[in-house]
Steps between C-alpha positions, in 0.01 A plus 500: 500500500457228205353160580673213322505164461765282699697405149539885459701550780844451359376876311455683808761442747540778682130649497209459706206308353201309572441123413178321537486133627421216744714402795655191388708465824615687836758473743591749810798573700489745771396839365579376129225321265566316172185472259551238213282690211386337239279646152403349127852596414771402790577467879715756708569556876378767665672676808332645739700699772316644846740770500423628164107433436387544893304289701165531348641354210745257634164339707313492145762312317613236812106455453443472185363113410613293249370553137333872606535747193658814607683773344884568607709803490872508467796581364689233243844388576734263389514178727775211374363262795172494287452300233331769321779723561258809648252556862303738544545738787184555668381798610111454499266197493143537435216181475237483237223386673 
């Protein structure tokens, strides 16, 4: 799995990869969380589904604060709703403490 910056995601859509960042924004619905990402190069929303990363995970990321670095996990897909045009399809979370 590569790690990339958020500007290089219109090259991988389709893969997995990692980006490294700081929570610039959350929002939850149910058992769906959406983590506004943000690094020196761009700012993309991350989705984070209950049914696909489990509950461990799904607790981490409704918990994560604002401005925390982490690392996320996903796959890249096209989004037109986004004015970046991609999200990132979460399927881990982890903090830097």
């Amino acid at each position: 799995m590569k790690t990339i910056m958020i500007h290089e995601m219109p090259d991988h859509v389709g893969e997995t990869v990692r980006i490294g960042g700081w929570l610039a924004n959350k929002r939850s619905s149910g058992k769906i969380a959406f983590l506004q990402l943000r690094d020196g190069s761009g700012f993309v929303q991350g989705v984070v589904a209950k049914e696909v990363v489990g509950e461990e995970t799904f607790a981490i990321a409704r918990g994560i604060s604002q401005e925390s670095s982490l690392y996320v996990t996903g796959e890249v897909v096209v989004d037109e709703r986004s004015s970046f045009g991609f999200e990132l399809q979460v399927s881990d979370v982890k903090v830097i403490i």
